[in-house]
C-alpha positions as a Markdown table, in Angstrom:
| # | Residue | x | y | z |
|---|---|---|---|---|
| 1 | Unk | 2.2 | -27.0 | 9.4 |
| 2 | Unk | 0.7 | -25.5 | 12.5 |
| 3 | Unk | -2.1 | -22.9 | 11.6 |
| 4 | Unk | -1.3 | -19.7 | 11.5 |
| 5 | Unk | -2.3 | -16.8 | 13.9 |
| 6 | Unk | -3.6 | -13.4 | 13.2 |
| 7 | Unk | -1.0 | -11.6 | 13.6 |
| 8 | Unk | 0.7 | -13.8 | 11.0 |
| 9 | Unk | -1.9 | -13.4 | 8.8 |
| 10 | Unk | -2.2 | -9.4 | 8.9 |
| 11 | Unk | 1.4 | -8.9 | 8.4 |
| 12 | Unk | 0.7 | -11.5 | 4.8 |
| 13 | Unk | -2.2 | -9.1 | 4.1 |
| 14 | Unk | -0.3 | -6.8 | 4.4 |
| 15 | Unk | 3.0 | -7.7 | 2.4 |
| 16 | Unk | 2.9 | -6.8 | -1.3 |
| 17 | Unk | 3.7 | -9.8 | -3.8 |
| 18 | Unk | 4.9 | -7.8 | -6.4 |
| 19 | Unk | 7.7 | -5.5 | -4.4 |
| 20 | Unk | 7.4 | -8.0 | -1.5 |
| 21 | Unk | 7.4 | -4.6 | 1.0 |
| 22 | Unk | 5.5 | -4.3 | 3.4 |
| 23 | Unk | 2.1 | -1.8 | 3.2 |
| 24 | Unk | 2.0 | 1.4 | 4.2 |
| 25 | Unk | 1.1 | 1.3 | 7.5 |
| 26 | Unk | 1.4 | 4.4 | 10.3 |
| 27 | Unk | 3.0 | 2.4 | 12.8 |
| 28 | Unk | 0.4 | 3.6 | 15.5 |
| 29 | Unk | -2.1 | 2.0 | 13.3 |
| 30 | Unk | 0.2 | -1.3 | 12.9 |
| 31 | Unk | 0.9 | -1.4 | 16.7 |
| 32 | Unk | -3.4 | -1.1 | 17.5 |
| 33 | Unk | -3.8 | -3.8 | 14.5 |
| 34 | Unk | -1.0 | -6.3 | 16.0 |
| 35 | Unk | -2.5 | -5.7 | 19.9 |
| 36 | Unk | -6.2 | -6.6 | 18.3 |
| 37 | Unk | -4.1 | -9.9 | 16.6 |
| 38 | Unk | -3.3 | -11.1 | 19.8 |
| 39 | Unk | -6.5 | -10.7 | 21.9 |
| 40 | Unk | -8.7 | -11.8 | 19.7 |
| 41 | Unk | -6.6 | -14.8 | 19.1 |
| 42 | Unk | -6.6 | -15.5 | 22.7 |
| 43 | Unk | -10.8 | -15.1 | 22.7 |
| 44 | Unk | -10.6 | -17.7 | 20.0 |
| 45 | Unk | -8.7 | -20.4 | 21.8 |
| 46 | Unk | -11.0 | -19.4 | 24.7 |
| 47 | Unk | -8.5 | -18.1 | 26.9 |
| 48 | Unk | -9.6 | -14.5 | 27.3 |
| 49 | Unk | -13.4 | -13.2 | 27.5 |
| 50 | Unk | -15.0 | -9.6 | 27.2 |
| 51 | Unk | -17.6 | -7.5 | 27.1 |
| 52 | Unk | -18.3 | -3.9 | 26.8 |
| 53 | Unk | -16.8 | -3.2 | 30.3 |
| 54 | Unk | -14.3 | -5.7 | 31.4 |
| 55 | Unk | -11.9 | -8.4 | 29.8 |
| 56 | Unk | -10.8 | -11.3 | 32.0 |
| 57 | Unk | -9.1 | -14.4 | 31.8 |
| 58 | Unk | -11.1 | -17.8 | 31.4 |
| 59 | Unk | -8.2 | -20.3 | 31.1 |
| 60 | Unk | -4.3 | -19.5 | 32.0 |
| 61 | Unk | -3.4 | -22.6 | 30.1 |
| 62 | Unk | -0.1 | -21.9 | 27.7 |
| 63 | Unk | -1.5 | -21.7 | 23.9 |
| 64 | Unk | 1.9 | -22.9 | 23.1 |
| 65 | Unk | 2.3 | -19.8 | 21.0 |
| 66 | Unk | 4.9 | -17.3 | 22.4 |
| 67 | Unk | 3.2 | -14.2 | 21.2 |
| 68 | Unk | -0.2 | -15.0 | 22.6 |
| 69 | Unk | 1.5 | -17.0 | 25.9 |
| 70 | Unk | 3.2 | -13.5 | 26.6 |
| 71 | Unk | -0.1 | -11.4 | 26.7 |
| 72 | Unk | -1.8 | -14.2 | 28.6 |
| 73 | Unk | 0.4 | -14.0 | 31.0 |
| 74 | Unk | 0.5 | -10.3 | 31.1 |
| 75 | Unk | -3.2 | -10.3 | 31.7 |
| 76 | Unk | -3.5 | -13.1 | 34.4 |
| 77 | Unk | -1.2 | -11.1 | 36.4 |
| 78 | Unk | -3.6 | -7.9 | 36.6 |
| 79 | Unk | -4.8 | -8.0 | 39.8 |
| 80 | Unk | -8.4 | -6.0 | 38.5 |
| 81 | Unk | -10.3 | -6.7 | 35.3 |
| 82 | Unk | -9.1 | -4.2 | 32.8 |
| 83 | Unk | -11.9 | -2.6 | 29.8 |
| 84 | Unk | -11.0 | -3.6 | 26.4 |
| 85 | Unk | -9.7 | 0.1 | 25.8 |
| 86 | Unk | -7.2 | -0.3 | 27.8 |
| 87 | Unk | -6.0 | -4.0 | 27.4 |
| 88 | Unk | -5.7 | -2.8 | 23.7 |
| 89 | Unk | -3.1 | 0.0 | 25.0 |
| 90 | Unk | -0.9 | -1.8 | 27.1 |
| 91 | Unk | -0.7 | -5.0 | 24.7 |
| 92 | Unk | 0.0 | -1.5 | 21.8 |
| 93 | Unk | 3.1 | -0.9 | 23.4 |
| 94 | Unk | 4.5 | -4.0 | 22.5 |
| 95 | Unk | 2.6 | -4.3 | 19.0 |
| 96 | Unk | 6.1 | -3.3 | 17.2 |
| 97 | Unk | 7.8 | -6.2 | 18.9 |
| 98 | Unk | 4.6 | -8.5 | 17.9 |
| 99 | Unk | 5.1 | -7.7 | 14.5 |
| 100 | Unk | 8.6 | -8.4 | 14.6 |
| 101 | Unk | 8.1 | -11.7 | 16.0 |
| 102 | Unk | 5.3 | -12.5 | 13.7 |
| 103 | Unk | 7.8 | -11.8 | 10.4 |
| 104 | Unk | 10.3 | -13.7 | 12.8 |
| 105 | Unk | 7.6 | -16.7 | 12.8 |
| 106 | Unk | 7.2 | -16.6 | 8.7 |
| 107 | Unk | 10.8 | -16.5 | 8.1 |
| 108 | Unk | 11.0 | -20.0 | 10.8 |
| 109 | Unk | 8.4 | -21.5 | 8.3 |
| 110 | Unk | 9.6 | -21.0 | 5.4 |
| 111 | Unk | 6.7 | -18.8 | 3.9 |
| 112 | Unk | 8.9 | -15.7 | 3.8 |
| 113 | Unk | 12.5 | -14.4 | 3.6 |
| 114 | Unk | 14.1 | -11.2 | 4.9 |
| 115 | Unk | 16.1 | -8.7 | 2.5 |
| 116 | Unk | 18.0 | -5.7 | 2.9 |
| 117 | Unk | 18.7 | -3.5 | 0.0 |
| 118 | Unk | 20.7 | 0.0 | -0.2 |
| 119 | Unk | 20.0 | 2.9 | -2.3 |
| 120 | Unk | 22.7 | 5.1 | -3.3 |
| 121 | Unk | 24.3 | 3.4 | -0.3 |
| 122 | Unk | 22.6 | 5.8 | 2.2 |
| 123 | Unk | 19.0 | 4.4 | 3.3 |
| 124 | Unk | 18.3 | 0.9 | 3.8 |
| 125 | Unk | 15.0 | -0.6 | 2.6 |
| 126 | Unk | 13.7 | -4.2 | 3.3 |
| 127 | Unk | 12.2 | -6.8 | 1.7 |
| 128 | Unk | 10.0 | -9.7 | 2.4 |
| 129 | Unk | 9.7 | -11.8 | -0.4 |
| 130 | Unk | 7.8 | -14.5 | 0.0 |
| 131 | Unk | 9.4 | -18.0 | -0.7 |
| 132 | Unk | 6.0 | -20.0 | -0.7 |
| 133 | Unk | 3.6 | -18.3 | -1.4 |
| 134 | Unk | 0.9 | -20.3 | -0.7 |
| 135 | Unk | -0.1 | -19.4 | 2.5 |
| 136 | Unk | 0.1 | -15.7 | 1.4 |
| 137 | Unk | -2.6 | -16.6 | -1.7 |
| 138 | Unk | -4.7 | -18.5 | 1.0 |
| 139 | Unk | -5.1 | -15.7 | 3.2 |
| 140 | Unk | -6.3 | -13.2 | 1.1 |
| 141 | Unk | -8.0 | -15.2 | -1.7 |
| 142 | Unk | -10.0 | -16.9 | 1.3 |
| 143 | Unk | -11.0 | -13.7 | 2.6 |
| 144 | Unk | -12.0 | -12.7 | -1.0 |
| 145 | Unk | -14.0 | -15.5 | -1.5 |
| 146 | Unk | -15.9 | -14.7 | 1.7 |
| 147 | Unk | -16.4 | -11.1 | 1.1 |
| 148 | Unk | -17.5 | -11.7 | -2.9 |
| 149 | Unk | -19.8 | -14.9 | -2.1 |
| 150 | Unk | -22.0 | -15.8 | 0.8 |
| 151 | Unk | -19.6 | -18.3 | 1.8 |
| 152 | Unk | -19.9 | -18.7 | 5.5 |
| 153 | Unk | -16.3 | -18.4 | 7.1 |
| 154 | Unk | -15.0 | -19.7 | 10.0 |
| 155 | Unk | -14.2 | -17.9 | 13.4 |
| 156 | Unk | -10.5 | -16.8 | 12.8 |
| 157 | Unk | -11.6 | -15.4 | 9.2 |
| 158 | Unk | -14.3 | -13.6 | 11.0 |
| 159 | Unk | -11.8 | -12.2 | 13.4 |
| 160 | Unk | -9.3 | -11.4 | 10.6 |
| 161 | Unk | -12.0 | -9.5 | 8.2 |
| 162 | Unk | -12.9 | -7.3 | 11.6 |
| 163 | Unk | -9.4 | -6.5 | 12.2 |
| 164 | Unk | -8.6 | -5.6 | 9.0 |
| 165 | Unk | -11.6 | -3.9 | 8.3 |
| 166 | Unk | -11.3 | -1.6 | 11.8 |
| 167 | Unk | -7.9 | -0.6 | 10.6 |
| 168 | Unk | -8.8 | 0.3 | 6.8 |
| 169 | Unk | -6.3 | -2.7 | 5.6 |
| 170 | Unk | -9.1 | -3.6 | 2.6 |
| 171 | Unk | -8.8 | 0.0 | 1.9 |
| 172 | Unk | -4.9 | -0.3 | 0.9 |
| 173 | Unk | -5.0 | -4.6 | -0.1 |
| 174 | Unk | -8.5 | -4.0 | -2.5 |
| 175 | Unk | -9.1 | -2.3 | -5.6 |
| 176 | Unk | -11.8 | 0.5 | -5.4 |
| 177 | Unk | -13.9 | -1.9 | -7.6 |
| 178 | Unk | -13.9 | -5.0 | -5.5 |
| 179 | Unk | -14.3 | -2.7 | -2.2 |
| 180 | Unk | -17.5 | -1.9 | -3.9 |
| 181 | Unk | -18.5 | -5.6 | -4.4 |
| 182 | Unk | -17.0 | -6.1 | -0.9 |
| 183 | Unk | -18.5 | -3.4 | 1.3 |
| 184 | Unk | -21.9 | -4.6 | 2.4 |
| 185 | Unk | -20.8 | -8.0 | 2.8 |
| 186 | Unk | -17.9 | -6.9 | 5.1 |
| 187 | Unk | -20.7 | -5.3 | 7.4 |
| 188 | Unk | -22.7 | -8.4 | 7.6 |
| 189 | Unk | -19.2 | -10.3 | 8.0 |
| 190 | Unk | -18.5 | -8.2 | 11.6 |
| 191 | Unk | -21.9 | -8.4 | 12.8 |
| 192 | Unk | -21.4 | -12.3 | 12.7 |
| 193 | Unk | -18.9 | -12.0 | 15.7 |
| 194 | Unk | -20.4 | -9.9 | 18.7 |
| 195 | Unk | -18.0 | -10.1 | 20.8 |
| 196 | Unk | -15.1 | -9.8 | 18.5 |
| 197 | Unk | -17.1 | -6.2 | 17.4 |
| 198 | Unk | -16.4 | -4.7 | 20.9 |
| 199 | Unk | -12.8 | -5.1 | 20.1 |
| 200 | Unk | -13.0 | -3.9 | 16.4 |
| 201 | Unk | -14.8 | -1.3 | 17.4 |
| 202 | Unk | -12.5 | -0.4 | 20.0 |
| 203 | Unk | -9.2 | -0.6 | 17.4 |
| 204 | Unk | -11.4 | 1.5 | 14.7 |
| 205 | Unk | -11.9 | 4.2 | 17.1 |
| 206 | Unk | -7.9 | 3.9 | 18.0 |
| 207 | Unk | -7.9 | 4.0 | 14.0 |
| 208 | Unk | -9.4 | 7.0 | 13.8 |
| 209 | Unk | -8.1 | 8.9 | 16.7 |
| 210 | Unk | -4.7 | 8.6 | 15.2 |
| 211 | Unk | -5.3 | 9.7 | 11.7 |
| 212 | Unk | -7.2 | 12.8 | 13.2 |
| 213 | Unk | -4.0 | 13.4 | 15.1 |
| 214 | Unk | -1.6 | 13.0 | 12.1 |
| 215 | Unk | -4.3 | 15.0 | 9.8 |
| 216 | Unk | -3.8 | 17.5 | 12.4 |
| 217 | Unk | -0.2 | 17.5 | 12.7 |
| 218 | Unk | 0.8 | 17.6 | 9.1 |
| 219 | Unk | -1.5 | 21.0 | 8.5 |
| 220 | Unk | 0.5 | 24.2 | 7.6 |
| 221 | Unk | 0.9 | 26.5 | 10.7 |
| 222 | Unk | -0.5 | 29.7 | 9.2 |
């Protein structure tokens, strides 16, 4: 079985194995963290390059994967080199439709399966429980055992822990006690990949912008 991609890999992060729900995510925060998947996936099979002020395309070969092929495409067709920030934006837009396709992608493989359930026959709740859960286990205990050893991991785990550190996912998937254990190794984790920190830097600010904005929303009027 082929690898799987980021986005694949947040959206197991990210599912519960007791409830087999999904984390609470704010979907602006889900749509930044799905755009980040992508691009970075595309730096790792050197596609795409960047730096603090431009992000261009190095190869238009197809990846073969139709959630990365569809961004690639996207950005081979701008006719000026775009900054991270905004790449991040436009790719956003479409980070609901990513997700979808990711779960879409599990469900193909076999990892996962797709429930809807009815409470009191009015709202509609749904379930991802995960058939085989083996790749769910891999995903996060690999990223444990980098964060609680000094394991050295690999590029896409390095990309992973920066997304899902940029987007407070270890905040919701980890215990207060082993974000303890875990924080200072998580720093030294990011600063492993420069390049991938301009765009985890540019997804934490995202991050941040929008909780500022819902902070500020849900404050009484008077």
């Amino acid at each position: 079985m082929a690898k799987l991609n980021l986005a694949e890999d947040v959206v197991l992060l990210l599912l519960d194995d007791e409830t087999g729900k999904m984390e609470d995510v704010h979907a602006n925060v889900m749509e930044m963290l799905m755009a980040g998947a992508v691009l970075m996936d595309l730096g790792l099979k050197e596609r795409i390059d960047w730096d603090l002020e431009r992000l261009f395309v190095i190869d238009k070969t197809p990846t073969g994967d139709a959630m990365l092929d569809a961004a690639l495409q996207k950005i081979s067709q701008e006719p000026l080199p775009l900054a991270p920030k905004a790449w991040i934006q436009r790719i956003a837009e479409h980070g609901m439709d990513i997700r979808a396709a990711a779960i879409d992608s599990l469900v193909d493989r076999g990892i996962i399966r797709v429930e809807d359930t009815k409470f009191l026959w009015v709202f509609g709740t749904r379930r991802y429980p995960v058939i085989d859960n083996r790749e769910e286990r891999e995903a996060k205990l690999r990223l444990m055992d980098v964060l609680l050893s000094d394991t050295i991991p690999d590029p896409h785990d390095v990309a992973l822990i920066c997304l899902a550190d940029a987007a407070s996912v270890f905040e919701i998937i980890l215990s207060e006690r082993e974000l303890r254990q875990a924080g200072k190794r998580i720093e030294q984790v990011r600063k492993l990949d420069l390049v991938g920190q301009v765009m985890s830097n540019q997804i934490r600010k995202f991050v941040y912008d929008i909780t500022m904005a819902i902070a500020h929303a849900q404050q009484p009027l008077y």
